[in-house]
Phi, psi and omega in degrees: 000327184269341154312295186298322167312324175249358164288337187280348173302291187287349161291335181255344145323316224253314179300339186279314209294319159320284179333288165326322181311273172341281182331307201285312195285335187292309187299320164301333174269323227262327201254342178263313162313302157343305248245173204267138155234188183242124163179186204294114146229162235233025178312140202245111200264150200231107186257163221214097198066071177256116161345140173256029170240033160187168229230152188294102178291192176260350182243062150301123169296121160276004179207161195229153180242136157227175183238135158217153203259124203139166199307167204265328179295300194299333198273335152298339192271329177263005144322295157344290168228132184264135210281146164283126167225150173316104185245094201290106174309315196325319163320317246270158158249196205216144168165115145100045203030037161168173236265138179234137178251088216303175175303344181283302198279348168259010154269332181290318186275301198305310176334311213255011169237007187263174191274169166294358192237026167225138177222133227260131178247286196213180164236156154308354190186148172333275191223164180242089154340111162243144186262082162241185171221139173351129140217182195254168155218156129184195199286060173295116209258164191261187200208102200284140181229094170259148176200094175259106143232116183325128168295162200268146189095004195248199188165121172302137178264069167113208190221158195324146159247119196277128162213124130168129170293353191212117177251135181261153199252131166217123180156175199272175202295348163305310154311306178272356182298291184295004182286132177229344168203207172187131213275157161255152159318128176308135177222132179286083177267151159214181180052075187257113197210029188179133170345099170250179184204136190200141177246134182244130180289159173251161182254078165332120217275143211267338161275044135239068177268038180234003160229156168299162153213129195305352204213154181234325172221171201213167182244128150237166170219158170206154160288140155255131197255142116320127170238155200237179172236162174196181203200120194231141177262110197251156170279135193269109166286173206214078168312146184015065186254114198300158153328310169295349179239160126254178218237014206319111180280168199204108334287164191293330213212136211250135156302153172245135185244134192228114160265120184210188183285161178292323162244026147268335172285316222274017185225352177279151165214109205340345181272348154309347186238168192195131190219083163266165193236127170291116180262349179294319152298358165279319149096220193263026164326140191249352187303186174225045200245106167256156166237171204229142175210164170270114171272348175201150180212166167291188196274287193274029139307138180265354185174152214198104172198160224259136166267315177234143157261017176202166181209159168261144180243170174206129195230150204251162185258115183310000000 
């Protein structure tokens, strides 16, 4: 019994002295970890304001080595991790055929992004080689691809409005010289009775893979309207009709069925349209048949067609 008895002794000896122990070692590292030292950190460069006449290679250095200054907490902390930093191409000079960032202008930049309790000693290196290159850009418009079908009586108002109309391409110019636009993915609506607005990826021609492109997606939106129809009796003009003659059509004046908003008919009017018949394209027809088409409608009309596409005629000797 007095065995066990002084083994729990010296077992709880043994947990204090641990403890104390423990106690002892946090506070001795948390008090060394305070304190300022010098030594090695690891920055992971992220580059930035890249010119637009080039374009970013692949054997850019992505990290950077410095001697800095700071606290024992900081220096576990980039141990870890590596802090980023922003590096502005925009700096860069052009020398010895490629492109550079000197040791002034990569202390200026690192400087203005460590914190105030860190201080910049030195870098590792001179100067920072970055590997871009020459390219040509420009402005390529997009191209919307839709299959919009409408609930009946509904109608798009004017055309999709695409945003952004353009994207710009970089890269060389064997590649981007035949681009002439760029398409968006098909997109399908149905039953449609109300404004939508939707972002659509664009589609990329799969042989540029030495260029960029500024956008990845577009907005497209469009108004949708409700429309009434309504139906004007317009008058038939008569085109290259010989001189010696005139003409009298059967009937003078043809329907036209016009879709538009219910206050766009209460402002259209037949003198808005205009429906001729060519007599120069009859040649030598013996029919008395003209045929017809519409040559001018309003603006805001959404859809516009010949109800009779022909009238019979007759012609009188002036």
């Amino acid at each position: 019994m007095f065995k066990k008895l002084l083994t729990r002794v010296n077992n709880r000896k043994v947990k204090v002295f641990s403890l104390f122990l423990l106690c002892s070692f946090l506070a001795w590292f948390l008090s060394n970890l305070s304190e300022s030292y010098e030594s090695r950190a690891n920055f992971y460069l992220y580059y930035e304001n890249l010119p637009d006449t080039l374009l970013l290679g692949n054997n850019s250095s992505r990290s950077m080595e410095a001697k800095i200054k700071t606290s024992g907490f900081r220096h576990f902390y980039f141990n870890i991790f590596n802090k980023k930093i922003n590096i502005d191409l925009s700096q860069s000079v052009y020398e010895n055929q490629g492109y550079k960032l000197t040791e002034d202008a990569l202390k200026k930049q690192i400087e203005s992004q460590l914190s105030q309790n860190i201080s910049l000693i030195d870098l590792y290196r001179d100067e920072l080689f970055v590997d871009m290159y020459q390219v040509a850009s420009k402005e390529v418009p997009v191209k919307a691809v839709l299959d919009i079908q409408f609930q009946q009586n509904y109608i798009l108002e004017g055309e999709p409005v695409i945003e952004p109309q353009t994207v710009l391409v970089k890269g060389p110019p064997n590649e981007i010289d035949t681009l002439q636009q760029i398409t968006t993915t098909k997109i399908e609506l149905s039953n449609i009775a109300s404004d939508f607005s939707e972002d659509i990826p664009l589609v990329f021609p799969k042989n540029m893979t030495n260029s960029i492109f500024s956008i990845s997606r577009v907005n497209i939106s469009g108004k949708v309207v409700r429309f009434s129809e309504k139906v004007y009796e317009v008058p038939v003009k008569v085109l290259n009709l010989p001189d010696e003659y005139k003409i009298k059509t059967f009937p003078a004046t043809v329907p036209v069925l016009c879709k538009a908003t219910i206050e766009q008919l209460k402002v259209i009017t037949p003198s808005d349209f205009e429906v001729e018949g060519d007599y120069g394209q009859l040649a030598n027809s013996k029919d008395n048949v003209l045929f017809l088409q519409i040559t001018r409608e309003p603006s805001k009309a959404h859809g516009v067609r010949l109800l009779e596409n022909k009238v019979n005629f007759v012609l009188e000797q002036k």
